[in-house]
C-alpha positions in Angstrom: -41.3 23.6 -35.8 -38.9 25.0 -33.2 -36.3 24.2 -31.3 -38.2 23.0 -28.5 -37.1 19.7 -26.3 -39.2 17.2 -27.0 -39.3 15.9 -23.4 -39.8 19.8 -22.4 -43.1 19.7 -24.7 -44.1 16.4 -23.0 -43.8 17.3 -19.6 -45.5 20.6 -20.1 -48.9 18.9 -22.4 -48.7 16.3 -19.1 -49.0 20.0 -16.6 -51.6 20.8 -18.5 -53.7 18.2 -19.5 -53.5 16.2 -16.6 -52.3 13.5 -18.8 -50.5 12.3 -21.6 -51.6 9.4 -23.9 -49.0 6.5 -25.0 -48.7 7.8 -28.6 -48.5 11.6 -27.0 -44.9 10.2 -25.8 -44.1 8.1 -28.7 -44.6 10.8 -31.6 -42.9 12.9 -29.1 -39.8 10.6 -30.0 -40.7 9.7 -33.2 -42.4 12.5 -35.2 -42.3 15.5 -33.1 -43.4 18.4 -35.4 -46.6 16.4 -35.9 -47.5 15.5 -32.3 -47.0 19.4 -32.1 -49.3 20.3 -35.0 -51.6 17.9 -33.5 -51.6 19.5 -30.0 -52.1 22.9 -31.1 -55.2 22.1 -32.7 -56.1 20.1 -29.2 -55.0 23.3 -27.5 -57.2 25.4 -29.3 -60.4 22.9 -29.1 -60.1 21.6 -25.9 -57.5 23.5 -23.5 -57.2 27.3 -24.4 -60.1 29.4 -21.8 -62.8 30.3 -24.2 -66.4 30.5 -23.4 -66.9 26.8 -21.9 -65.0 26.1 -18.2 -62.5 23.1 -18.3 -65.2 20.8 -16.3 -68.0 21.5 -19.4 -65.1 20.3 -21.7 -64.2 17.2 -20.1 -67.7 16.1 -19.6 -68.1 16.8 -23.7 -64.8 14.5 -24.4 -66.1 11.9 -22.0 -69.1 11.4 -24.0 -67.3 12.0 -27.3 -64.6 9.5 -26.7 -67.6 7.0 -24.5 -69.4 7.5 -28.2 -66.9 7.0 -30.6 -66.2 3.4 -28.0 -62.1 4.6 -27.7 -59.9 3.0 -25.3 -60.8 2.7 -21.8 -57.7 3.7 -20.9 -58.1 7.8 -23.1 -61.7 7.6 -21.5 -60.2 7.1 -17.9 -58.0 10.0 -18.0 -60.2 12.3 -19.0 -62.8 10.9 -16.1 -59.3 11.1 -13.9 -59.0 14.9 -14.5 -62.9 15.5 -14.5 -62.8 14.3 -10.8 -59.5 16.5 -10.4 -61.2 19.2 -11.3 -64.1 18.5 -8.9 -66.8 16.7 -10.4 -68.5 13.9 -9.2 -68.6 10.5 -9.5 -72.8 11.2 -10.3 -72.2 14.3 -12.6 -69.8 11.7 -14.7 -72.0 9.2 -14.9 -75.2 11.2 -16.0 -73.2 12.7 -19.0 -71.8 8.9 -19.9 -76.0 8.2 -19.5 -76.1 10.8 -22.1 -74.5 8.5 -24.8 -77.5 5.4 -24.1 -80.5 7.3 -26.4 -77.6 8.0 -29.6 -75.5 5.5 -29.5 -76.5 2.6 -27.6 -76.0 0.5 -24.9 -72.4 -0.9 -26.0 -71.4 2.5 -26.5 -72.4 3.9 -22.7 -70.4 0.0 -21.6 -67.1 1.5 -22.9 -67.5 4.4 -21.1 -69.4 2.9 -17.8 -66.8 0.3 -17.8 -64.0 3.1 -18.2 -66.0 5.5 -15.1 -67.0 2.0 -12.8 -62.8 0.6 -12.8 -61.8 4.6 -12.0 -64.1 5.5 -8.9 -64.8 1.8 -7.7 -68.2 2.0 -8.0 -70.2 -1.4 -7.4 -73.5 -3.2 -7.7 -75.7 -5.4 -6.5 -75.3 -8.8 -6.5 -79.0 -11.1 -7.5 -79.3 -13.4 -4.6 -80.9 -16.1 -6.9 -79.2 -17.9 -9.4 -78.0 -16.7 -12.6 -75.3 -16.9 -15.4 -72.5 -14.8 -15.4 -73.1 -12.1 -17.9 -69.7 -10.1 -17.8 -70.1 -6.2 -18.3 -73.8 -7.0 -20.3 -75.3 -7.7 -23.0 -78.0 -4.4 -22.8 -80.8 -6.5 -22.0 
């Protein structure tokens, strides 16, 4: 597209996303005029100030990503910069909630798996016996 550095471009999506993802730095290498292509339209989505604030947004790709069950890992940096930006631990957690009534319970696991491991949240143990059930079966 331009003559751009590469590792330029990746240190400046990393300013301003919070984050970069493993294949942000690979295509960087590899295919650079299409991680480019790609992050304008992300730009224009997700990161150019339009009508909704930053925090709205992050809460939307929370859910999004908690919905579409991607990696734990894309969920937790978006929940990473959602708490940089100053929302809660709760306010996370009631949007991921928001994925139980359309997608399901192993849906809202990805992403209560993904929000649990990132703000160390922890339950309560039964004091009677029972089988280890892992992260749930939604029952």
């Amino acid at each position: 597209m331009t003559d751009i550095d590469p590792q330029e471009y990746i240190d400046d999506m990393a300013r301003k996303r919070g984050y970069v993802l493993d294949y942000h730095k690979v295509m960087a290498k590899q295919d650079f005029p299409v991680l480019q292509a790609a992050n304008h339209m992300v730009s224009a989505a997700y990161l150019d100030q339009r009508t909704l604030d930053r925090k709205t947004k992050e809460l939307i790709f929370i859910v999004s990503l908690t919905v579409m069950r991607a990696s734990k890992g894309h969920i937790q940096s978006h929940i990473r910069v959602a708490l940089d930006l100053g929302l809660t631990p709760t306010e996370i957690l009631e949007a991921i909630e928001i994925a139980l009534p359309e997608a399901g319970i192993v849906a809202f696991q990805t992403g209560f798996e993904a929000w649990r491991e990132v703000v160390g949240a922890d339950g309560i143990e039964p004091t009677v016996a029972v089988h280890e059930g892992g992260s749930g079966s939604g029952e």
